[in-house]
C-alpha positions, -999 to +999 in steps of 0.1 A: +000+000+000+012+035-009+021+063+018-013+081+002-031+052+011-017+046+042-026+083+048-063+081+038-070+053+060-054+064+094-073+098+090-103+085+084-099+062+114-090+090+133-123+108+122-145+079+131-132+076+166-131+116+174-165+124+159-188+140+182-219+137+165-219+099+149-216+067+166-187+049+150-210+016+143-229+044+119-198+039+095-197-001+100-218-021+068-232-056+079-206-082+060-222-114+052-203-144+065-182-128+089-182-116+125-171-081+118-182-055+095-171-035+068-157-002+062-154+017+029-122+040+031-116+055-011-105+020-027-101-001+003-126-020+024-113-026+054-127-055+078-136-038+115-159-042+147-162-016+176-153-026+207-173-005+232-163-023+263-120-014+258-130+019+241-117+008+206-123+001+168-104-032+158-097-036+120-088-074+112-089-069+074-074-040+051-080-053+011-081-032-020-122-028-029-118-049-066-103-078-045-123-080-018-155-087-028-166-124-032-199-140-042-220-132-008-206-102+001-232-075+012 
């Protein structure tokens, strides 16, 4: 992944878990098959799940959007 990319993601991390007004599960997409959700960042979808209890948003997942789909996919 490039710098730019890199870059994209971490600030828009940062923006889900600073924002006042939204919940961060607002940015979360059900994911069919899996225990976590997704996550739309530009071309990347990254695989995530909040984690109220330790105050935290885990990511378990960071793929490019083009490979990451697969039949059954939401």
């Amino acid at each position: 992944m490039d710098t730019h990319g890199q870059n994209r993601i971490t600030d828009k991390l940062d923006e889900i878990v600073n924002d006042q007004w939204r919940n961060p599960d607002d940015y979360l997409e059900p994911l069919t098959g899996v225990p976590h959700s997704k996550l739309r960042i530009g071309q990347f979808r990254l695989g995530a799940e909040c984690d109220y209890a330790d105050k935290k948003l885990d990511v378990y997942t960071i793929e490019r959007r083009g490979s990451a789909y697969k039949p059954g996919d939401d």
